[in-house]
PyMOL Python script that loads the backbone (N, CA, C, O; Angstrom):
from pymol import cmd

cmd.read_pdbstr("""\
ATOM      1  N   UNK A   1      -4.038 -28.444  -0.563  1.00  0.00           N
ATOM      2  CA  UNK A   1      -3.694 -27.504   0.488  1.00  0.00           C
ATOM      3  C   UNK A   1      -4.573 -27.793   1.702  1.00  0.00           C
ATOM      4  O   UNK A   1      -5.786 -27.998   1.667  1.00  0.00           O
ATOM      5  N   UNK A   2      -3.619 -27.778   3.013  1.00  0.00           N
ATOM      6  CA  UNK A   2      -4.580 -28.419   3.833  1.00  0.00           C
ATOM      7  C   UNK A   2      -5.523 -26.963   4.500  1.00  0.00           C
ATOM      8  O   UNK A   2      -4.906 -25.904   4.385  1.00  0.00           O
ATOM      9  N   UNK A   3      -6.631 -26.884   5.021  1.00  0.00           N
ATOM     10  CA  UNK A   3      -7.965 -25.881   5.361  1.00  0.00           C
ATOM     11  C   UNK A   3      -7.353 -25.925   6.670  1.00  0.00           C
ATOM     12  O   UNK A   3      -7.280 -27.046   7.174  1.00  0.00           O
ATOM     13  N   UNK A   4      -6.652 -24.422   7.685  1.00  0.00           N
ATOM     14  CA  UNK A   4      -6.607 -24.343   8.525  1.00  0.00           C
ATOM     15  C   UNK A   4      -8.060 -24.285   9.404  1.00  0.00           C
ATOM     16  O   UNK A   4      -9.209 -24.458   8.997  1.00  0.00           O
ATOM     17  N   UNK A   5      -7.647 -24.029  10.534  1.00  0.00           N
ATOM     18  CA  UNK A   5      -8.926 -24.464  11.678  1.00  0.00           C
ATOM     19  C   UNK A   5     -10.088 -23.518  11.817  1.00  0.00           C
ATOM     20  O   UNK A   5     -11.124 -23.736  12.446  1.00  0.00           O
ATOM     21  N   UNK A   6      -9.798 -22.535  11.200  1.00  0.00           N
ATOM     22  CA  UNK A   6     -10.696 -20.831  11.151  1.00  0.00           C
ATOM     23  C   UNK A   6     -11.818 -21.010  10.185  1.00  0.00           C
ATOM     24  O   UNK A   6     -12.963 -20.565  10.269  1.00  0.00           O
ATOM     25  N   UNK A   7     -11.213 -21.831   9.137  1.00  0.00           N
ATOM     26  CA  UNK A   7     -12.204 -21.895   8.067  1.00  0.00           C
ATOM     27  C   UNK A   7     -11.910 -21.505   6.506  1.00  0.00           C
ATOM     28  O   UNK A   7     -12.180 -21.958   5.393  1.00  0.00           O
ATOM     29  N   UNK A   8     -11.114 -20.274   7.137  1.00  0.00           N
ATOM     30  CA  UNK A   8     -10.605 -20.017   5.554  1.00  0.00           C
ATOM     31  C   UNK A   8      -9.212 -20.128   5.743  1.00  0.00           C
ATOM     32  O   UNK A   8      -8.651 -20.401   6.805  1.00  0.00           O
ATOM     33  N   UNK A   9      -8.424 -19.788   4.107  1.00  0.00           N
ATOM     34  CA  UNK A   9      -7.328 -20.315   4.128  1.00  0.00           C
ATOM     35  C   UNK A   9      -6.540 -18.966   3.684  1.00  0.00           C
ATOM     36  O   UNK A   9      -7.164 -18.045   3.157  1.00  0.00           O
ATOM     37  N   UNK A  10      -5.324 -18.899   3.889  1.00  0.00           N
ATOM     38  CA  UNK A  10      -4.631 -17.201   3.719  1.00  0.00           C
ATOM     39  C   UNK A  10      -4.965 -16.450   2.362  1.00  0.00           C
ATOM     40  O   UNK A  10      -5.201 -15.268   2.114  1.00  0.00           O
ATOM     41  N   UNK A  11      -4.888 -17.659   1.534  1.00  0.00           N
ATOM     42  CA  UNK A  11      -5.167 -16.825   0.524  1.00  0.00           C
ATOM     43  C   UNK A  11      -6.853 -16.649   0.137  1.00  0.00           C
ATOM     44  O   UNK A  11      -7.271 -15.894  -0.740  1.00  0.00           O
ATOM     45  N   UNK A  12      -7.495 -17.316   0.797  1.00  0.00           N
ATOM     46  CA  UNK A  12      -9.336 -16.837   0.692  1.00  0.00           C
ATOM     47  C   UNK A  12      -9.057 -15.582   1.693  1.00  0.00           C
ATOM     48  O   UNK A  12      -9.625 -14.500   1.547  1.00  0.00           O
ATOM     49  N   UNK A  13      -8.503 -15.741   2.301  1.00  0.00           N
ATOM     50  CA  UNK A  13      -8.359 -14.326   3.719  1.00  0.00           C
ATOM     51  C   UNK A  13      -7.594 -13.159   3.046  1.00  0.00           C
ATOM     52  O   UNK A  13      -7.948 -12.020   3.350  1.00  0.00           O
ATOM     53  N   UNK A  14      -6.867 -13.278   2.411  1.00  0.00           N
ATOM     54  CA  UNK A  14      -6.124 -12.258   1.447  1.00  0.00           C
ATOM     55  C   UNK A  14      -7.201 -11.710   0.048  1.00  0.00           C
ATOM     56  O   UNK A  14      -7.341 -10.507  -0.173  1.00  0.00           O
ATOM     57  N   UNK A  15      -7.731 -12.523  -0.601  1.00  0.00           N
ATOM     58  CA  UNK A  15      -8.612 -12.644  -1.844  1.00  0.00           C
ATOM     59  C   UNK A  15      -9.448 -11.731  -0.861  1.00  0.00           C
ATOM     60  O   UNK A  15      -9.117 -10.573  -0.608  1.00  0.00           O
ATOM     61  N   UNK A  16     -10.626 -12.393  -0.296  1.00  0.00           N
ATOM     62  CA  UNK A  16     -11.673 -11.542   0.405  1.00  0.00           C
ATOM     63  C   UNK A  16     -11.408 -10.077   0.899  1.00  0.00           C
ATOM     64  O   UNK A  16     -12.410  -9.362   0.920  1.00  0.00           O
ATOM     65  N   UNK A  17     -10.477  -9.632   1.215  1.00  0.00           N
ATOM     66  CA  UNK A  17     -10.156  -8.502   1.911  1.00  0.00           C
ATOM     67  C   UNK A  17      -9.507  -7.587   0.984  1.00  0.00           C
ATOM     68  O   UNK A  17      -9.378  -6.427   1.377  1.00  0.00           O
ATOM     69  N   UNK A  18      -9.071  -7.891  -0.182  1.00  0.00           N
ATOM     70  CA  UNK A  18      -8.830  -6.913  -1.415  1.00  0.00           C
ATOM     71  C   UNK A  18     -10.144  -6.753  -2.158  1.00  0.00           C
ATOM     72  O   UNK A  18     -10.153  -5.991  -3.125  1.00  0.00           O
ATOM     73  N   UNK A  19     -11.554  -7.561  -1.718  1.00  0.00           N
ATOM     74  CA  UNK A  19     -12.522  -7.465  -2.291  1.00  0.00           C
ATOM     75  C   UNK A  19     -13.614  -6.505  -1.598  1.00  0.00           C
ATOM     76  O   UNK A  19     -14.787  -6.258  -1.880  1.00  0.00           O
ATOM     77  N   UNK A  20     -12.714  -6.045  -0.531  1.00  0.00           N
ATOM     78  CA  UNK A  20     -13.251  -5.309   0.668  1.00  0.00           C
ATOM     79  C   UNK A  20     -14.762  -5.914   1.340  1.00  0.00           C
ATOM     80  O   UNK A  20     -15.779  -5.334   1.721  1.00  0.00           O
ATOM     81  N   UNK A  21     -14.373  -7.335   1.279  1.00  0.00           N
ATOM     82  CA  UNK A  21     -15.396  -8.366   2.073  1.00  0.00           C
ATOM     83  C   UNK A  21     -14.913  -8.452   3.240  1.00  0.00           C
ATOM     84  O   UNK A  21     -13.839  -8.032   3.671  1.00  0.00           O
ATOM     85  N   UNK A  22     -16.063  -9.235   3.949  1.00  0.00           N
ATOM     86  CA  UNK A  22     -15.726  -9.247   5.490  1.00  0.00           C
ATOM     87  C   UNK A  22     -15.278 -10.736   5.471  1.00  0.00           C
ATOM     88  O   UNK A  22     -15.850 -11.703   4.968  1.00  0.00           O
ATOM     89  N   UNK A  23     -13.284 -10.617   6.625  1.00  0.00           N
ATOM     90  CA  UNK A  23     -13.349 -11.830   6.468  1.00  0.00           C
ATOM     91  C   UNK A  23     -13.492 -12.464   7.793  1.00  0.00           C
ATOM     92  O   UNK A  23     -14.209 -11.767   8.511  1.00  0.00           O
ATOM     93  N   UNK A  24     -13.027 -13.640   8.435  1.00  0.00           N
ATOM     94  CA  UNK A  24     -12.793 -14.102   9.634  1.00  0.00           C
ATOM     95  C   UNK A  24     -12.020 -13.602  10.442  1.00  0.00           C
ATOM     96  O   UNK A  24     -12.684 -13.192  11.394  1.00  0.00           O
ATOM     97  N   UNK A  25     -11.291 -13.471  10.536  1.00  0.00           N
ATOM     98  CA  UNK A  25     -10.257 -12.185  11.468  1.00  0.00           C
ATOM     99  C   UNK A  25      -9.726 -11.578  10.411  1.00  0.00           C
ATOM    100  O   UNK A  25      -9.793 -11.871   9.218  1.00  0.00           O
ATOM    101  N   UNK A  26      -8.887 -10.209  11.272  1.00  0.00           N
ATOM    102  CA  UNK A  26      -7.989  -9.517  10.798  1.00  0.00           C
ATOM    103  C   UNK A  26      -6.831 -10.044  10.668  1.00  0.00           C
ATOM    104  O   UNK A  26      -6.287 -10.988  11.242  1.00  0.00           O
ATOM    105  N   UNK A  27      -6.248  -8.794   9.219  1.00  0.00           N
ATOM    106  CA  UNK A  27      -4.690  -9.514   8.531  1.00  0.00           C
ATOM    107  C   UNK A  27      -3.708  -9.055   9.135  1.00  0.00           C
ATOM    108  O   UNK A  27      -3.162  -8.000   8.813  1.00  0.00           O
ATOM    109  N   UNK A  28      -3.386  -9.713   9.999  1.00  0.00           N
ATOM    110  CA  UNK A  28      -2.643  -8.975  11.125  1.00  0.00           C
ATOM    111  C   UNK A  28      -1.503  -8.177  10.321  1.00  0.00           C
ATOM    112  O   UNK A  28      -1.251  -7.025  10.673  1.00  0.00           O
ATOM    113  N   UNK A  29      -0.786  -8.781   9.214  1.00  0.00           N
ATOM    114  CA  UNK A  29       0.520  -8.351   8.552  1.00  0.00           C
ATOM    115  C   UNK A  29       0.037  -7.357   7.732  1.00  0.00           C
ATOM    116  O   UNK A  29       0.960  -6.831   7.110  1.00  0.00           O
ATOM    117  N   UNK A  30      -1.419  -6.729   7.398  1.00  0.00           N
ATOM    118  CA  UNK A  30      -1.436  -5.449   6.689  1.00  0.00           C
ATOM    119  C   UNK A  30      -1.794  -4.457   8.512  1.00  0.00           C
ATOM    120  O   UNK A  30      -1.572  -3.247   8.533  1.00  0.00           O
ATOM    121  N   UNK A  31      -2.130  -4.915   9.349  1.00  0.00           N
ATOM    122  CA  UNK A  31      -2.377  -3.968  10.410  1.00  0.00           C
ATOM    123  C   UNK A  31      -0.512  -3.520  10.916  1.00  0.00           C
ATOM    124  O   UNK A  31       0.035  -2.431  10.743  1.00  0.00           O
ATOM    125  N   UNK A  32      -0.046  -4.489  11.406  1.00  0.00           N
ATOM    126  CA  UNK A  32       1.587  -4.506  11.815  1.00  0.00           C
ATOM    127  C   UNK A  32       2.462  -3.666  11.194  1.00  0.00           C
ATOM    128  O   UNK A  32       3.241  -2.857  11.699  1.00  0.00           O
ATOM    129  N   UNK A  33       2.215  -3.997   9.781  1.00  0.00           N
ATOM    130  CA  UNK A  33       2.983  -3.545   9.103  1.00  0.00           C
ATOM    131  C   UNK A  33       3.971  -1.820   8.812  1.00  0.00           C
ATOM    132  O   UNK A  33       5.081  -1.460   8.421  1.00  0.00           O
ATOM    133  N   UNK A  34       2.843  -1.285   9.244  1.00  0.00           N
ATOM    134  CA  UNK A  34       3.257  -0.085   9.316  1.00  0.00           C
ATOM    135  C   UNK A  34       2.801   0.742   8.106  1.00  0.00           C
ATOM    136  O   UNK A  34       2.499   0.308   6.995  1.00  0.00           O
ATOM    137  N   UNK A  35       2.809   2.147   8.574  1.00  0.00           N
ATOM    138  CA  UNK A  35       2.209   2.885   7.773  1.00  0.00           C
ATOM    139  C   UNK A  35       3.234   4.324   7.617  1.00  0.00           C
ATOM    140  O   UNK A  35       3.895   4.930   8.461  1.00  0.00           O
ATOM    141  N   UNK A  36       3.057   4.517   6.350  1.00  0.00           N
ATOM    142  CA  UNK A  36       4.757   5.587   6.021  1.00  0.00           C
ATOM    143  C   UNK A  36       3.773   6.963   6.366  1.00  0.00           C
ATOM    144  O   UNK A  36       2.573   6.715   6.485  1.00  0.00           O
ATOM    145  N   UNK A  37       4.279   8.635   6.561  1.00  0.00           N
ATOM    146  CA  UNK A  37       3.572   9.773   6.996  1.00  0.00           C
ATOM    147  C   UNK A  37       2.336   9.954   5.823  1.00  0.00           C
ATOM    148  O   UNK A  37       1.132  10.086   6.040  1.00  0.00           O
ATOM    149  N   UNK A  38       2.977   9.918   4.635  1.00  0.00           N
ATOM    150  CA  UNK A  38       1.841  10.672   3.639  1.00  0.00           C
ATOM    151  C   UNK A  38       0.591   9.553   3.720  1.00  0.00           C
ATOM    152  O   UNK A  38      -0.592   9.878   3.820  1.00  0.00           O
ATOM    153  N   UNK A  39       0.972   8.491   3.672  1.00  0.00           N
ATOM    154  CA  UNK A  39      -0.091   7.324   3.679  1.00  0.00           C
ATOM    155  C   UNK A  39      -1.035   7.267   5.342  1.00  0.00           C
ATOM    156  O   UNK A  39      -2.258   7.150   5.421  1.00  0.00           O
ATOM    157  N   UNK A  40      -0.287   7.360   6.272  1.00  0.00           N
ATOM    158  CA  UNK A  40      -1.392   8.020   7.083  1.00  0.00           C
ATOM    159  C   UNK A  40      -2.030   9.384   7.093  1.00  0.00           C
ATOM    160  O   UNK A  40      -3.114   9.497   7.665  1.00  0.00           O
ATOM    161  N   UNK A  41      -1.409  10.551   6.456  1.00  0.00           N
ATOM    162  CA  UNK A  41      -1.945  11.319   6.420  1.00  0.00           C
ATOM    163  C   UNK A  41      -3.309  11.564   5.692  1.00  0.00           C
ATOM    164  O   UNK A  41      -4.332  12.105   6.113  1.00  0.00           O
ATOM    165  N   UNK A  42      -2.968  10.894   4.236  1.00  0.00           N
ATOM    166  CA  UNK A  42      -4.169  10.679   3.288  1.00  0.00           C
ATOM    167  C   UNK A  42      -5.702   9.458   4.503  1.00  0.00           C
ATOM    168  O   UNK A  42      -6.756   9.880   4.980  1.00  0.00           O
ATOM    169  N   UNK A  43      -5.157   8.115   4.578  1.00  0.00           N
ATOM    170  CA  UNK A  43      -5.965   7.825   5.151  1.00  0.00           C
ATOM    171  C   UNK A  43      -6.826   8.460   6.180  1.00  0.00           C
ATOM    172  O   UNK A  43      -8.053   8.469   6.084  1.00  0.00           O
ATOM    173  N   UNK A  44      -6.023   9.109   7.389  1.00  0.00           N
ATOM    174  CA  UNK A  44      -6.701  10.334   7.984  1.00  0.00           C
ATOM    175  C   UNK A  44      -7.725  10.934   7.840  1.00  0.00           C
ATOM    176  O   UNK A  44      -8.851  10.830   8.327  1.00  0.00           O
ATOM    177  N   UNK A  45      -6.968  11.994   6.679  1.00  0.00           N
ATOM    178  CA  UNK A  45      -8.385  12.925   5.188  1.00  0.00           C
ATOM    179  C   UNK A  45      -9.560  12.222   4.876  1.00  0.00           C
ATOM    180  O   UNK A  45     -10.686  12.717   4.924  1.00  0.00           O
ATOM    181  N   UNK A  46      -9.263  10.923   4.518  1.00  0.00           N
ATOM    182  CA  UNK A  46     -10.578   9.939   3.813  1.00  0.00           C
ATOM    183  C   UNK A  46     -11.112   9.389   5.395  1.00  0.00           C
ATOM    184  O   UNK A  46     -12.339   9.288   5.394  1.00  0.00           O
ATOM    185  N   UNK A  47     -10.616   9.091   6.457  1.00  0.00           N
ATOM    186  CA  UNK A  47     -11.125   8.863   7.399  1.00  0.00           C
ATOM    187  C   UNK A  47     -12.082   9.876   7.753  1.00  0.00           C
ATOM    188  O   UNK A  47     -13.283   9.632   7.639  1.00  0.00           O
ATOM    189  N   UNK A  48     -11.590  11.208   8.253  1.00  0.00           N
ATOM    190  CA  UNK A  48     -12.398  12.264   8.384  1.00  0.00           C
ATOM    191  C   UNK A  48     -13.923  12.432   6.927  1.00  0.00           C
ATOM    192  O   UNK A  48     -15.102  12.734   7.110  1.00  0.00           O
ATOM    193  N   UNK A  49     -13.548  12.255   6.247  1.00  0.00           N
ATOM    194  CA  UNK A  49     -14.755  12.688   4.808  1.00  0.00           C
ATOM    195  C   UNK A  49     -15.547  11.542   5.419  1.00  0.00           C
ATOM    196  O   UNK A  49     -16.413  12.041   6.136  1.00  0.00           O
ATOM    197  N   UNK A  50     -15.610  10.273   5.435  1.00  0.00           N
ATOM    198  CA  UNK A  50     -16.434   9.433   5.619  1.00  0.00           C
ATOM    199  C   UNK A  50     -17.409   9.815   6.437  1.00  0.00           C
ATOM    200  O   UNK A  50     -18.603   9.711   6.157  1.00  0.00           O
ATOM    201  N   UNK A  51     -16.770  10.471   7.935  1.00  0.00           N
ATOM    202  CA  UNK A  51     -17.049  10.491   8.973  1.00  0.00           C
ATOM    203  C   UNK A  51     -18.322  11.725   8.928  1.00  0.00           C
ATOM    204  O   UNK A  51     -19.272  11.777   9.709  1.00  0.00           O
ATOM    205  N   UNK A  52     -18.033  12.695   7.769  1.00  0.00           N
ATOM    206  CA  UNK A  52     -19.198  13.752   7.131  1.00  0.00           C
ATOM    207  C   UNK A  52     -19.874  13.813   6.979  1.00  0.00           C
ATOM    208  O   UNK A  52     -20.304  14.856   6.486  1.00  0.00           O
TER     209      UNK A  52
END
""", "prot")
cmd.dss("prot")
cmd.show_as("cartoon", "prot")
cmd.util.cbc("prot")
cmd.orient("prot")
């Protein structure tokens, strides 16, 4: 598999970021993607608690 120019490769960029590691950029296709009401709503909730 050829090593794009960033360094890592989609799936080290995918792997790392379900490992809630930091990767080289953002996954643009989990940001884009969209988010359904209850699933932002919950994130929201846990956004706010963190923020506590």
């Amino acid at each position: 598999m050829r090593r794009p120019k960033s360094g890592l490769s989609h799936r080290e960029r995918v792997h790392l970021a379900l490992e809630h590691r930091e990767t080289d950029r953002v996954l643009i296709a989990m940001v884009c993607s969209g988010i359904n009401r209850s699933g932002h709503e919950a994130l929201a909730a846990y956004s706010n608690e963190a923020k506590a």
